[in-house]
N, CA, C and O atoms as a MOPAC input file, in Angstrom:
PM7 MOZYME 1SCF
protein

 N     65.89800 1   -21.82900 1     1.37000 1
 C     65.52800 1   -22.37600 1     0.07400 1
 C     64.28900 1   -21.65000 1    -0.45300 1
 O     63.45300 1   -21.24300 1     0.35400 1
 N     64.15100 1   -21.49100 1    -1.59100 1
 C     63.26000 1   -20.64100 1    -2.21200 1
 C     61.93000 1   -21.47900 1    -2.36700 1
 O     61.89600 1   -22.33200 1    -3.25400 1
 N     60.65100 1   -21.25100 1    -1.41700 1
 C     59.24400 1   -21.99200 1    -1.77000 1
 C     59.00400 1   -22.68700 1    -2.82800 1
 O     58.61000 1   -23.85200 1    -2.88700 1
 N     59.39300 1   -21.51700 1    -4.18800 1
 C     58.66300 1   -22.06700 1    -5.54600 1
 C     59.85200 1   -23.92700 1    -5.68300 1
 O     59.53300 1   -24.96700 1    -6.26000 1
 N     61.21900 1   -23.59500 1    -4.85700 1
 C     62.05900 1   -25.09200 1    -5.57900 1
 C     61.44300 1   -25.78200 1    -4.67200 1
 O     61.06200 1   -26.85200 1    -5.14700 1
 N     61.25500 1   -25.69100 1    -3.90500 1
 C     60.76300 1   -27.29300 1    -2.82900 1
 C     60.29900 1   -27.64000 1    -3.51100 1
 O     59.88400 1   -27.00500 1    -4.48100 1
 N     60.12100 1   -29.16800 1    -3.24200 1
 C     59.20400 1   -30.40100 1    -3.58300 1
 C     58.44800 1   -31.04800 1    -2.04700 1
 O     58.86000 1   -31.20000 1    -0.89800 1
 N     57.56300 1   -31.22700 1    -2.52800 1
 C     56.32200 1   -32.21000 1    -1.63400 1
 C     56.87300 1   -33.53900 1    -0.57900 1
 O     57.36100 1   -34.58900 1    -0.99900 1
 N     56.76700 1   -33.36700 1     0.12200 1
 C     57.51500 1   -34.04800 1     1.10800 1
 C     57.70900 1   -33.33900 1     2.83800 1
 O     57.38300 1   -32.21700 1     3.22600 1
 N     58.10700 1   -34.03800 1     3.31900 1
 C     58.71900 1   -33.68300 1     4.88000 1
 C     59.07000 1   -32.38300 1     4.91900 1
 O     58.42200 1   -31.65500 1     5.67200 1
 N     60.23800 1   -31.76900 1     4.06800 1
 C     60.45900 1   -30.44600 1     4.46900 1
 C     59.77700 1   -29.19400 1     4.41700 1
 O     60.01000 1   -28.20400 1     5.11100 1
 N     58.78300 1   -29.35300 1     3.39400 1
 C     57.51800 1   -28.41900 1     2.78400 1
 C     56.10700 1   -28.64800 1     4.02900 1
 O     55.34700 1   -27.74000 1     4.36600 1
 N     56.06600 1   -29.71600 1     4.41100 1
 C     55.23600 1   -30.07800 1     5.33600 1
 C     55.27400 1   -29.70500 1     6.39300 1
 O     54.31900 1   -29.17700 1     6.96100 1
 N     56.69600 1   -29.95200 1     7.02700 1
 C     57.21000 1   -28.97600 1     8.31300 1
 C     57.08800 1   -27.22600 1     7.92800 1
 O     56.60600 1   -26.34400 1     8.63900 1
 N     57.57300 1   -27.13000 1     6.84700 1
 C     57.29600 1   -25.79100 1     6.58300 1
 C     55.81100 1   -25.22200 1     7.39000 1
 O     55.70900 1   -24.38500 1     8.28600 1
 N     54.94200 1   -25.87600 1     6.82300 1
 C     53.75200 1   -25.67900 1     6.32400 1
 C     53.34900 1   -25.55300 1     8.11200 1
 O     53.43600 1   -24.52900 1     8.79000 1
 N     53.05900 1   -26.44100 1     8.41200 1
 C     52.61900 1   -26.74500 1     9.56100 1
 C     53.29200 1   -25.70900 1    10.87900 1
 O     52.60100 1   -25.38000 1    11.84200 1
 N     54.55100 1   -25.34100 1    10.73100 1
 C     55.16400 1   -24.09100 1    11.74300 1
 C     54.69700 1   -23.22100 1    11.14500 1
 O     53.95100 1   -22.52100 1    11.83000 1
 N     54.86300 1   -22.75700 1     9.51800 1
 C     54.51900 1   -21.38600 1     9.67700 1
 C     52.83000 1   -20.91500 1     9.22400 1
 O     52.18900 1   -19.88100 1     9.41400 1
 N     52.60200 1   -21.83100 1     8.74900 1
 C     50.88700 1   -21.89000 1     8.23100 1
 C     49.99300 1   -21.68500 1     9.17400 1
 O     49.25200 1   -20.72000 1     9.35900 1
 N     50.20500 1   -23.32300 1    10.14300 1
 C     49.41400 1   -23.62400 1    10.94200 1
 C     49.73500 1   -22.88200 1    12.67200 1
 O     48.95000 1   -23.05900 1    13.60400 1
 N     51.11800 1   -22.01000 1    12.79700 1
 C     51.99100 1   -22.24500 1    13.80000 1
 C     51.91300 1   -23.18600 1    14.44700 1
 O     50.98400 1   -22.91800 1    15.20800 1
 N     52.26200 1   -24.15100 1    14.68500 1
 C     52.66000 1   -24.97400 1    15.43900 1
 C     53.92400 1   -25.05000 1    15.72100 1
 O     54.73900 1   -24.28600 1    15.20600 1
 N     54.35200 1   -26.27500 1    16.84500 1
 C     55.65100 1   -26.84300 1    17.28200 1
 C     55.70000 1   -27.80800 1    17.29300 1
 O     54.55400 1   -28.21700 1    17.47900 1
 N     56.57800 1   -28.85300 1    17.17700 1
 C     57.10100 1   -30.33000 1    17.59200 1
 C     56.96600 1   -30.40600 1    19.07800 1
 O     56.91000 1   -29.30800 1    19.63000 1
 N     56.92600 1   -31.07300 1    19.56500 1
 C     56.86200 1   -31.74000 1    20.94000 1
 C     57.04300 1   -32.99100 1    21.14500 1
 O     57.18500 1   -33.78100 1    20.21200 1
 N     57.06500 1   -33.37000 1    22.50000 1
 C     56.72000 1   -34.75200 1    22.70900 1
 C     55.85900 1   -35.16200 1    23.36700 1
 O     55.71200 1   -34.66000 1    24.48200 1
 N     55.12400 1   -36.04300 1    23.00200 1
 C     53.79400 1   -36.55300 1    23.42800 1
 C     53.86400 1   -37.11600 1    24.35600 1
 O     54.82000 1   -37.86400 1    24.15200 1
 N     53.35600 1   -37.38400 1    25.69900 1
 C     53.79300 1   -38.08800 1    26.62800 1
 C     52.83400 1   -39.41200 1    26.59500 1
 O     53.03800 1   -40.44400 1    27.23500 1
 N     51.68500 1   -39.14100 1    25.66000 1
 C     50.92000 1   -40.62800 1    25.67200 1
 C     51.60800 1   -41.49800 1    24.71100 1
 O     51.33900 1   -42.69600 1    24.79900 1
 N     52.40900 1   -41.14200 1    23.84700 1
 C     52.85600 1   -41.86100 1    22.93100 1
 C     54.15000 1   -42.01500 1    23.39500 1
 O     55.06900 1   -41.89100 1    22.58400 1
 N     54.43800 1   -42.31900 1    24.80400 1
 C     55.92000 1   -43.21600 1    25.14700 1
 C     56.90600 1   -42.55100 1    24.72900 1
 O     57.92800 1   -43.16900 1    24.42700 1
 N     56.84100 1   -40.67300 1    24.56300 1
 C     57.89600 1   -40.16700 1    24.32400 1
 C     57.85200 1   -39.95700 1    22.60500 1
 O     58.80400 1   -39.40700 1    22.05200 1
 N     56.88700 1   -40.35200 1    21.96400 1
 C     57.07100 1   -40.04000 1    20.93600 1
 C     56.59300 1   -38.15800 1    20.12500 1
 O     56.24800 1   -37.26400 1    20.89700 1
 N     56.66800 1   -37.90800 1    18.63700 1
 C     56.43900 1   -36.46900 1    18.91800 1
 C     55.69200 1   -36.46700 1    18.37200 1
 O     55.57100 1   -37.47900 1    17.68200 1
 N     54.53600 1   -35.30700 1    18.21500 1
 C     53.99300 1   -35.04800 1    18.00200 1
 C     53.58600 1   -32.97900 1    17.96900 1
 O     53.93900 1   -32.11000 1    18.76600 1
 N     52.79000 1   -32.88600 1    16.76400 1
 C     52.63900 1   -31.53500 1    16.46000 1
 C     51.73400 1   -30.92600 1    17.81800 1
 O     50.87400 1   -31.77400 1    18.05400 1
 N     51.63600 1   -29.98900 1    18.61000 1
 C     51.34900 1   -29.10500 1    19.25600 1
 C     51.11400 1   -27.63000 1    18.79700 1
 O     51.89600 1   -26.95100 1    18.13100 1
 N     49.48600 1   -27.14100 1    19.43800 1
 C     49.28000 1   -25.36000 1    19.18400 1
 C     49.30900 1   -24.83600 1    20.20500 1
 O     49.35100 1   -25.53600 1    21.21700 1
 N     49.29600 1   -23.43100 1    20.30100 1
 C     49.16600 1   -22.93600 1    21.07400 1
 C     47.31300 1   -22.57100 1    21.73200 1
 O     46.42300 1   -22.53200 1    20.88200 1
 N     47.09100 1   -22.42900 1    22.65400 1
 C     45.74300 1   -22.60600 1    23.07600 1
 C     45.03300 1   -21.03100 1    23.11500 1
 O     45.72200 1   -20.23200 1    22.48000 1
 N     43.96800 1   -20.50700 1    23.64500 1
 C     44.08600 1   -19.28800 1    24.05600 1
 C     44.29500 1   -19.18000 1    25.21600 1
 O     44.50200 1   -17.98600 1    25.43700 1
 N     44.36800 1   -19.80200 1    26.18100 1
 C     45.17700 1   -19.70700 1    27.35100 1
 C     46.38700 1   -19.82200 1    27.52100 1
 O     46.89700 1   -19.56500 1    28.61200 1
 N     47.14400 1   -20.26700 1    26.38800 1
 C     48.70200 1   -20.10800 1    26.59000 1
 C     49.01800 1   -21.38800 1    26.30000 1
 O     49.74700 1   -21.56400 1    25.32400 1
 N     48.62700 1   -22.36300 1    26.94000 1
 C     48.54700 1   -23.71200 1    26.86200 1
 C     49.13200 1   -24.27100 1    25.46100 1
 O     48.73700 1   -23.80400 1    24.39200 1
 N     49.84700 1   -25.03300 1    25.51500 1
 C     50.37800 1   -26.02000 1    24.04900 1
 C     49.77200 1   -27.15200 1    24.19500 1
 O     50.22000 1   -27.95100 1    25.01700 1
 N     48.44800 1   -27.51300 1    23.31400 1
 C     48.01200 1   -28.66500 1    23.26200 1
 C     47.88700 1   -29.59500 1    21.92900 1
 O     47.76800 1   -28.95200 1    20.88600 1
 N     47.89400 1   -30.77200 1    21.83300 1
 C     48.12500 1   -31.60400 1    20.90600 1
 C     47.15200 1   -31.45300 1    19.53000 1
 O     45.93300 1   -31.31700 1    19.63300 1
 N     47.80200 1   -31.49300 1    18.32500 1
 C     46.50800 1   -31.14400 1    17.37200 1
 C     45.65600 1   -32.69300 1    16.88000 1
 O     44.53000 1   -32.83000 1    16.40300 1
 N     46.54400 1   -33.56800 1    17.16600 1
 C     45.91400 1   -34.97100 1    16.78500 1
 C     46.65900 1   -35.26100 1    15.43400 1
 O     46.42900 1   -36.32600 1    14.86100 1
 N     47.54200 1   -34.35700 1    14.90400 1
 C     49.25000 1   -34.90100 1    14.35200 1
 C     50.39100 1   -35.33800 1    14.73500 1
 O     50.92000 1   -35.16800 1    15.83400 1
 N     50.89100 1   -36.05800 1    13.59500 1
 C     52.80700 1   -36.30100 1    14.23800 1
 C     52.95000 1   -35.86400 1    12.85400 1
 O     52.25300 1   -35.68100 1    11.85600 1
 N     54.08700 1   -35.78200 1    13.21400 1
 C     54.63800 1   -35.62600 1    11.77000 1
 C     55.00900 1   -36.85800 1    10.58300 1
 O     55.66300 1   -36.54500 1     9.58900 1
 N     54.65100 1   -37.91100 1    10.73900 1
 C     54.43500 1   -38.89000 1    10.04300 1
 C     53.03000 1   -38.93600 1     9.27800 1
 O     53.01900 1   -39.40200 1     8.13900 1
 N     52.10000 1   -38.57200 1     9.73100 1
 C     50.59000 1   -38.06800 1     9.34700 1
 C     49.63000 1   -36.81700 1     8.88000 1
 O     48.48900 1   -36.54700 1     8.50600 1
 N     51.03500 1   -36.19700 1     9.19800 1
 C     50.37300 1   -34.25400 1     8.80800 1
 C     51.31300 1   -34.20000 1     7.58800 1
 O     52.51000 1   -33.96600 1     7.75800 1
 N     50.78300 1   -34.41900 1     6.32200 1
 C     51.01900 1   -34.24600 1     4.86500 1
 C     50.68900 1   -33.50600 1     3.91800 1
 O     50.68200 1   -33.87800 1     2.74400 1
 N     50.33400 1   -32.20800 1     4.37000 1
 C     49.31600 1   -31.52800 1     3.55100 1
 C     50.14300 1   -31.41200 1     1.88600 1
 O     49.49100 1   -31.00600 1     0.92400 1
 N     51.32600 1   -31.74100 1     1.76900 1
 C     51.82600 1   -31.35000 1     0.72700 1
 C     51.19000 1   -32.36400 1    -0.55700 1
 O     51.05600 1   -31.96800 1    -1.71500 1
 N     50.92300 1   -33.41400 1    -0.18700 1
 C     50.71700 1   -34.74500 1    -0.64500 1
 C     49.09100 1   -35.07400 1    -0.31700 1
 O     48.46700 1   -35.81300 1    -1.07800 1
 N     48.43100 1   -34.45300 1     0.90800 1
 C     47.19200 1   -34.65500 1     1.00800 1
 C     46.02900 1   -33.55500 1     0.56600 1
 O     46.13800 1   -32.46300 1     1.12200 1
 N     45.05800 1   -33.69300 1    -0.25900 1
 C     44.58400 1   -32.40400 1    -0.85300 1
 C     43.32300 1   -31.80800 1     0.64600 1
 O     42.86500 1   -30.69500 1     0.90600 1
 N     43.14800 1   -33.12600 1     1.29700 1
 C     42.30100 1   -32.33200 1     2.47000 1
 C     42.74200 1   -31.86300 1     3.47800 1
 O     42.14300 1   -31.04700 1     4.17800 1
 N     44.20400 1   -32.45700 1     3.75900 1
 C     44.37400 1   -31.01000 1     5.04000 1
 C     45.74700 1   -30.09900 1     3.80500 1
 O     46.74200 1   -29.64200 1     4.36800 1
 N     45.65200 1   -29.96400 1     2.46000 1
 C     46.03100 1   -28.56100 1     2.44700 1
 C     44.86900 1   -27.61300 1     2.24900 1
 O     45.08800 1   -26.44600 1     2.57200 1
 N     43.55800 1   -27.93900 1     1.73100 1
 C     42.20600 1   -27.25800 1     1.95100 1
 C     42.48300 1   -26.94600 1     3.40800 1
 O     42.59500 1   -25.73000 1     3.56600 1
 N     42.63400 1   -27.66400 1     4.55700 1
 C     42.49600 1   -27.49500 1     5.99900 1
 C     43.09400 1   -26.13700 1     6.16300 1
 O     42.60300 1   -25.07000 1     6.53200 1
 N     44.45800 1   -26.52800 1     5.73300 1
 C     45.64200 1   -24.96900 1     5.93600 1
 C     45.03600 1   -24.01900 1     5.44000 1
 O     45.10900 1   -22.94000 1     6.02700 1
 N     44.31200 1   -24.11600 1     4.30000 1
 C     44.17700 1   -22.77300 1     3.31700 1
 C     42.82200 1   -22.15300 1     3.94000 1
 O     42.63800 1   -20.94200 1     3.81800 1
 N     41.80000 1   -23.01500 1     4.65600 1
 C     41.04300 1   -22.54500 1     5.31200 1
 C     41.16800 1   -21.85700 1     6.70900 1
 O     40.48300 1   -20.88200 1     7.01900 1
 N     42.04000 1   -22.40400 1     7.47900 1
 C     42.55900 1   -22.14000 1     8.87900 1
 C     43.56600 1   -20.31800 1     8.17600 1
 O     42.96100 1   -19.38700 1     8.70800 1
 N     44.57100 1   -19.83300 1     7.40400 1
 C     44.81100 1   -19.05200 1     6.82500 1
 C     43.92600 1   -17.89100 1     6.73000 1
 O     44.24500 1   -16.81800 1     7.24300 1
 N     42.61800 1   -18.09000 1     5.97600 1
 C     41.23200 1   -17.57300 1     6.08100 1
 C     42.37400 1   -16.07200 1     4.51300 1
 O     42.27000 1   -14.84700 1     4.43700 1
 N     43.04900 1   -16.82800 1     3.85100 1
 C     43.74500 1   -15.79800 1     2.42800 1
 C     43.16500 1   -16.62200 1     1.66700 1
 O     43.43100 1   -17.82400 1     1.68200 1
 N     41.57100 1   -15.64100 1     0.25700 1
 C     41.33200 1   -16.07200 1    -0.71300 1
 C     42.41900 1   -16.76900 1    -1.85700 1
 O     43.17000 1   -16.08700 1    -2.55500 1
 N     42.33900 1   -18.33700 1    -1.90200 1
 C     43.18900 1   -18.73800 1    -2.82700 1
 C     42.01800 1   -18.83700 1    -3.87200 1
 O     40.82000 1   -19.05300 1    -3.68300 1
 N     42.83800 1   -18.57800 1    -5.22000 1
 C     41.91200 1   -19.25300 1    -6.64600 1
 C     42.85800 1   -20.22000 1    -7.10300 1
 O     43.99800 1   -19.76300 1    -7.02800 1
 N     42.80600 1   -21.53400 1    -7.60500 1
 C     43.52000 1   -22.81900 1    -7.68800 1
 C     42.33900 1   -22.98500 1    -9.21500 1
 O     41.11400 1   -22.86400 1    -9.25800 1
 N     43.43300 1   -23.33000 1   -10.42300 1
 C     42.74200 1   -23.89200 1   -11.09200 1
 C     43.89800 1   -24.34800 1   -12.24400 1
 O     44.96100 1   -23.77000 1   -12.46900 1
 N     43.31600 1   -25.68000 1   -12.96900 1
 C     43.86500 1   -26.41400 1   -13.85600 1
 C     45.21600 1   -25.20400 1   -14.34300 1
 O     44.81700 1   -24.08400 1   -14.02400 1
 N     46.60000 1   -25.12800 1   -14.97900 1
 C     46.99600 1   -24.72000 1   -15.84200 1
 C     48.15700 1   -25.21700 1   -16.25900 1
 O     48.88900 1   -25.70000 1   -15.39500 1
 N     48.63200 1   -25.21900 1   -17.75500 1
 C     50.11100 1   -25.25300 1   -18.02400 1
 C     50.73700 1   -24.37800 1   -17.30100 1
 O     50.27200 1   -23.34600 1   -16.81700 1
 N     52.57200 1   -25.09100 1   -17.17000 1
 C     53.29400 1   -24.06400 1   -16.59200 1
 C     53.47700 1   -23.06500 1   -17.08000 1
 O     53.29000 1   -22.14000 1   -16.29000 1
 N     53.65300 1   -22.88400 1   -17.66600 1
 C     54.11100 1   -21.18200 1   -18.33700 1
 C     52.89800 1   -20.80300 1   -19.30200 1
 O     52.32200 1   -21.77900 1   -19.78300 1
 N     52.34700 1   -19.36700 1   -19.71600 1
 C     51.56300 1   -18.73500 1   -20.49100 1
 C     51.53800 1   -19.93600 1   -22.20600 1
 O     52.25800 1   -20.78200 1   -22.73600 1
 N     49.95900 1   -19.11500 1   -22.50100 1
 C     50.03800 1   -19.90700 1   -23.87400 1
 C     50.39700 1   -21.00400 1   -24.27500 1
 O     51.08400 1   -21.24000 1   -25.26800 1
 N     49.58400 1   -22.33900 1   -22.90500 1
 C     49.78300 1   -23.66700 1   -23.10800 1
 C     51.37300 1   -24.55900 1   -23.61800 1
 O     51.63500 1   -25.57900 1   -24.25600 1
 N     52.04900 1   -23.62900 1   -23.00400 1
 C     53.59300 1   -24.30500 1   -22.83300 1
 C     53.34100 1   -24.95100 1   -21.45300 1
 O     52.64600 1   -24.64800 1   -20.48300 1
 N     54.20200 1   -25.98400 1   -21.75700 1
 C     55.00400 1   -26.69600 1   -20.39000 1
 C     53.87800 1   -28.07600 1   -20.07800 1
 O     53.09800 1   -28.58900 1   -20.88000 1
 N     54.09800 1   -28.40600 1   -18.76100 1
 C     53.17200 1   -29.27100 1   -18.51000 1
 C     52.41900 1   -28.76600 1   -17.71900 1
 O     52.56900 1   -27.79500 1   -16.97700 1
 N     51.13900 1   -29.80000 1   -17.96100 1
 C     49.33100 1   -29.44900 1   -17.24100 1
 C     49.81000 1   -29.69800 1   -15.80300 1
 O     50.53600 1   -30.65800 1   -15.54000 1
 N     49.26800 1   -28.55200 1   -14.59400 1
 C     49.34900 1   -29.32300 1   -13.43400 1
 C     48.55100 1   -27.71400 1   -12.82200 1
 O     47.89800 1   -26.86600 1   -13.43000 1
 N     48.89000 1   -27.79900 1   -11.66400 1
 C     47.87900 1   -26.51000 1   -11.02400 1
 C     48.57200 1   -25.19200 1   -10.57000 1
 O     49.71500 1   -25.15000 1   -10.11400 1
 N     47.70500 1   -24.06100 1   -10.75500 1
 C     48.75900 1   -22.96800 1   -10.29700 1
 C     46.95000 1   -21.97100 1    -9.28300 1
 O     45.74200 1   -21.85400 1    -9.49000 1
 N     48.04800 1   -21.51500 1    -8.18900 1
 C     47.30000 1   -20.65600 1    -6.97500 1
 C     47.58000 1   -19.36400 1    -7.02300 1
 O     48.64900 1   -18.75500 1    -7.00600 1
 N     46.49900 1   -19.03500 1    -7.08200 1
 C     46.47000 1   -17.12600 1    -7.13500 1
 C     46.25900 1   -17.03100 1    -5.64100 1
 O     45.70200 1   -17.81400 1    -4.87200 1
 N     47.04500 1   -15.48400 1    -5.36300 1
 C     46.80000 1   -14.83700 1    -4.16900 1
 C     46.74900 1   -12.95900 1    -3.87300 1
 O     46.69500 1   -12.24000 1    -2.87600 1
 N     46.81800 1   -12.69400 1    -5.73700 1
 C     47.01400 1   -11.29400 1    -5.50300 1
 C     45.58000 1   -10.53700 1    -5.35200 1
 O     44.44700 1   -10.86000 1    -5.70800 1
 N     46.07200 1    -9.45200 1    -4.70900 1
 C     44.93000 1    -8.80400 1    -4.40900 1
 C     45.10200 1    -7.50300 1    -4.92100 1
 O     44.26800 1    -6.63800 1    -4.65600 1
 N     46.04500 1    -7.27000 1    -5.59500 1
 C     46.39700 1    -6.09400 1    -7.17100 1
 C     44.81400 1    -6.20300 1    -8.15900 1
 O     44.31400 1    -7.18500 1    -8.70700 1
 N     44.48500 1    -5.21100 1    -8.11200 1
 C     43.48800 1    -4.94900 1    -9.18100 1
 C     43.62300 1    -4.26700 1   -10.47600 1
 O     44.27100 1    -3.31600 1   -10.91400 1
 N     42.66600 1    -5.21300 1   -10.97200 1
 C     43.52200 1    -5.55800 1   -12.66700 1
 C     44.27300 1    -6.85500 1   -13.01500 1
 O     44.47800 1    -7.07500 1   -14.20900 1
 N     44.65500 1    -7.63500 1   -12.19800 1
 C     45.26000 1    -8.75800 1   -12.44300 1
 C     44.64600 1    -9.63200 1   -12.93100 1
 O     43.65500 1   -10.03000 1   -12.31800 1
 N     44.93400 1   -10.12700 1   -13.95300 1
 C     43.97800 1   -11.08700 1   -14.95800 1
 C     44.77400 1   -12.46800 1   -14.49200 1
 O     45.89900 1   -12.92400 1   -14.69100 1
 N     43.30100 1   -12.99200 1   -13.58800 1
 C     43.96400 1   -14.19200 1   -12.87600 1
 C     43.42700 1   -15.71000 1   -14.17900 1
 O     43.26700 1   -16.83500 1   -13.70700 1
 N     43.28000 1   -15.52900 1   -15.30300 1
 C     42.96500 1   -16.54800 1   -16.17600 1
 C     44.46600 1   -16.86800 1   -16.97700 1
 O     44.64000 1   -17.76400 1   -17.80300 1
 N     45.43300 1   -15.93600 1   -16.52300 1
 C     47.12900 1   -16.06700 1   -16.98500 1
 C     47.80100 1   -16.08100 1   -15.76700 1
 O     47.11400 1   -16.19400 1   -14.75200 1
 N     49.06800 1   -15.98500 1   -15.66200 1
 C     49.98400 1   -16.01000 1   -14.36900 1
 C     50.01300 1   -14.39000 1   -13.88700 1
 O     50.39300 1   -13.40000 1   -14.51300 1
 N     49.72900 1   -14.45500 1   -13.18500 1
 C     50.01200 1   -13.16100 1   -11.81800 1
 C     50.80000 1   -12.29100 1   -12.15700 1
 O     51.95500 1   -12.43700 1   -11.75700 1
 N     50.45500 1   -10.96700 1   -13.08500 1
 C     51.91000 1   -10.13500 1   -13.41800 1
 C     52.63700 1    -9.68100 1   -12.27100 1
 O     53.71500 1    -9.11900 1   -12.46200 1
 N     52.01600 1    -9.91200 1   -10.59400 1
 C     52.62100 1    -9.21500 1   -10.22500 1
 C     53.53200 1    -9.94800 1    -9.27900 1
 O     54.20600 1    -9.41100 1    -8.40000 1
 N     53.45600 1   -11.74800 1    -9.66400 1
 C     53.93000 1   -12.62800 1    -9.07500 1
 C     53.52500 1   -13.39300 1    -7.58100 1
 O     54.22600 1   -14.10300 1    -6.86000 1
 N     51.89400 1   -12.88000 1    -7.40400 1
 C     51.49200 1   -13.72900 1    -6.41800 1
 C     50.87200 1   -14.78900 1    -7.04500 1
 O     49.65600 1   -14.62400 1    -6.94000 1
 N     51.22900 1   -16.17100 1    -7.86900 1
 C     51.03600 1   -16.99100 1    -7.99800 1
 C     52.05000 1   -17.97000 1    -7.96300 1
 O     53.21500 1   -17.68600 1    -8.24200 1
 N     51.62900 1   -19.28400 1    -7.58700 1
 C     52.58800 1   -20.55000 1    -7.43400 1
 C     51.94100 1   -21.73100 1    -8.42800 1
 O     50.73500 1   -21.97500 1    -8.44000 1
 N     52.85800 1   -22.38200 1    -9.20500 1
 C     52.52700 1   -23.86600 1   -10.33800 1
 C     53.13100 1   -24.68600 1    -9.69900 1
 O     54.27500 1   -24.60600 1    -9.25000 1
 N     52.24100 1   -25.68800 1    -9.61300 1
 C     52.98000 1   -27.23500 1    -9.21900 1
 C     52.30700 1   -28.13000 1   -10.17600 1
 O     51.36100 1   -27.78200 1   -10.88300 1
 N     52.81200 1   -29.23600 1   -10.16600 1
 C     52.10700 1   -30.73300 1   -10.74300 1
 C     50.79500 1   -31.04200 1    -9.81800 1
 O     49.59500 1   -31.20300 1   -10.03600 1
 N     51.44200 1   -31.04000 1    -8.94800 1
 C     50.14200 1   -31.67100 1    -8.32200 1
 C     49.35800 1   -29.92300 1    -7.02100 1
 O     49.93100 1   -28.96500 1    -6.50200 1
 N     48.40500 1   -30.22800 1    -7.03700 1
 C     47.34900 1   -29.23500 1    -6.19700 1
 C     47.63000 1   -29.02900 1    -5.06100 1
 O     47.69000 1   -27.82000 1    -4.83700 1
 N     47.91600 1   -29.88000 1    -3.89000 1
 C     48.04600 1   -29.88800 1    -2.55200 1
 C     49.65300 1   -29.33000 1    -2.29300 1
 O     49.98000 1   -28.54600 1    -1.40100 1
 N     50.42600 1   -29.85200 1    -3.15800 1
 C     51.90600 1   -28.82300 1    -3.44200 1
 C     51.38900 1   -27.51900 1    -3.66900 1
 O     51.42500 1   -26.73100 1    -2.72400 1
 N     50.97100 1   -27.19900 1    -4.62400 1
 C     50.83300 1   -25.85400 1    -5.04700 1
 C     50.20600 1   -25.38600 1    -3.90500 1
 O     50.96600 1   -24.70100 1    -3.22100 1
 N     48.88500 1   -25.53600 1    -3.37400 1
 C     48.43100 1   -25.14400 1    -2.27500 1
 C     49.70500 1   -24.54900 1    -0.78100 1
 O     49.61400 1   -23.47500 1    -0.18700 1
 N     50.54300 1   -25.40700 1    -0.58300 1
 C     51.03900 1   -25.30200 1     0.32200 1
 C     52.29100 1   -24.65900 1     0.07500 1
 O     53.01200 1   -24.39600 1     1.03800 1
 N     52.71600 1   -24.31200 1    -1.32200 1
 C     53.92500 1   -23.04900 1    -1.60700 1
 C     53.17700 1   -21.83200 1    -1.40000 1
 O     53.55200 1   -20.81000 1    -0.82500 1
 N     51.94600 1   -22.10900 1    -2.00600 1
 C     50.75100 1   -20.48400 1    -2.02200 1
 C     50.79700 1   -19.84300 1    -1.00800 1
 O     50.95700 1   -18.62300 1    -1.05700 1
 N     50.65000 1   -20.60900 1     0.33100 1
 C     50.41800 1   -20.55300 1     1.44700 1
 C     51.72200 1   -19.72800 1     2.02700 1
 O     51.94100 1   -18.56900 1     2.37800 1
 N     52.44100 1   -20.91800 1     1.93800 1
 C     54.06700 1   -19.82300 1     2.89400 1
 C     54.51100 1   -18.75100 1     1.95300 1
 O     54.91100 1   -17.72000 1     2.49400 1
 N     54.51700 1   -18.79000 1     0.76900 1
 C     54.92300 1   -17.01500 1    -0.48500 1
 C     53.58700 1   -16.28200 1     0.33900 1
 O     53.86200 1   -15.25300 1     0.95600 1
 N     52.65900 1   -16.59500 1     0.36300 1
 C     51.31200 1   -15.87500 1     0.88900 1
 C     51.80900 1   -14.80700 1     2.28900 1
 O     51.54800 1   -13.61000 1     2.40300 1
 N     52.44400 1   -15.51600 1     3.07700 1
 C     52.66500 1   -15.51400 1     4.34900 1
 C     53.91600 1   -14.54600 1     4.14500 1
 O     53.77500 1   -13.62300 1     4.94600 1
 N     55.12000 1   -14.37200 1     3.37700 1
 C     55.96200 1   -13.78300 1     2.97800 1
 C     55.90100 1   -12.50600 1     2.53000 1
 O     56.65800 1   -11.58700 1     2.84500 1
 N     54.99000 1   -12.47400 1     1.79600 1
 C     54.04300 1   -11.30800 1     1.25300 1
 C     53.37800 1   -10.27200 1     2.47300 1
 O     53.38700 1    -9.04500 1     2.38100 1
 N     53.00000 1   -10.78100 1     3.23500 1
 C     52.59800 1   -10.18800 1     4.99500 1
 C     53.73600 1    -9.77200 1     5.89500 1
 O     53.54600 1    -9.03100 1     6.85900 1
 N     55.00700 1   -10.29000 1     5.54800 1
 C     55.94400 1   -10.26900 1     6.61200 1
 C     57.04200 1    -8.87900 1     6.01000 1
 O     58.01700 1    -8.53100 1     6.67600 1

């Protein structure tokens, strides 16, 4: 499925969290078998991040998609805009990530490293995996 169609929710979140944060699902053995998100350590080790996936929302939460976008350590610029150029569409937020010079980041990204959502912590977390796409 293409980043920019998701919507905010579970599947964008899982997104987010495997390929953002890498992590894995697991199962927790303090929680009676229940699961929970796991990293990898620098020893190799898979240890618990203090998520499940009922609680790791970054799509919907604006402080752990700041979390992601910081852990990432890729300059995002996030600011107010209509969707499309020249105050069409509706107000909601769009994330720059190009690093093309010359790109006049006060319009949309000619060169298409930007993402619009309604809400910020969405946009944040499409930025993030197109970001990541862009590397691969």
């Amino acid at each position: 499925m293409d980043v920019r169609e998701m919507k905010s929710g579970k599947e964008l979140d899982t997104e987010v969290a495997e390929k953002a944060m890498g992590w894995k699902i697991g199962v927790d053995p303090a929680e009676d078998g229940g699961k929970s998100w796991f990293v990898e350590s620098n020893g190799g080790d898979w240890v618990e991040t203090g998520y499940y996936p009922d609680n790791f929302k970054p799509s919907t939460d604006i402080k752990q998609a700041w979390e992601m976008a910081e852990k990432m350590g890729i300059p995002f610029l996030i600011c107010k805009s209509y969707e499309h150029q020249f105050e069409v569409g509706e107000l909601g937020w769009v994330v720059h990530w190009c690093k093309e010079s010359g790109c006049d980041i006060g319009y949309r990204c000619e060169h298409g490293n930007d993402v619009w959502s309604l809400s910020a912590p969405e946009a944040i977390c499409k930025a993030a995996l197109m970001a990541l796409e862009d590397k691969a």
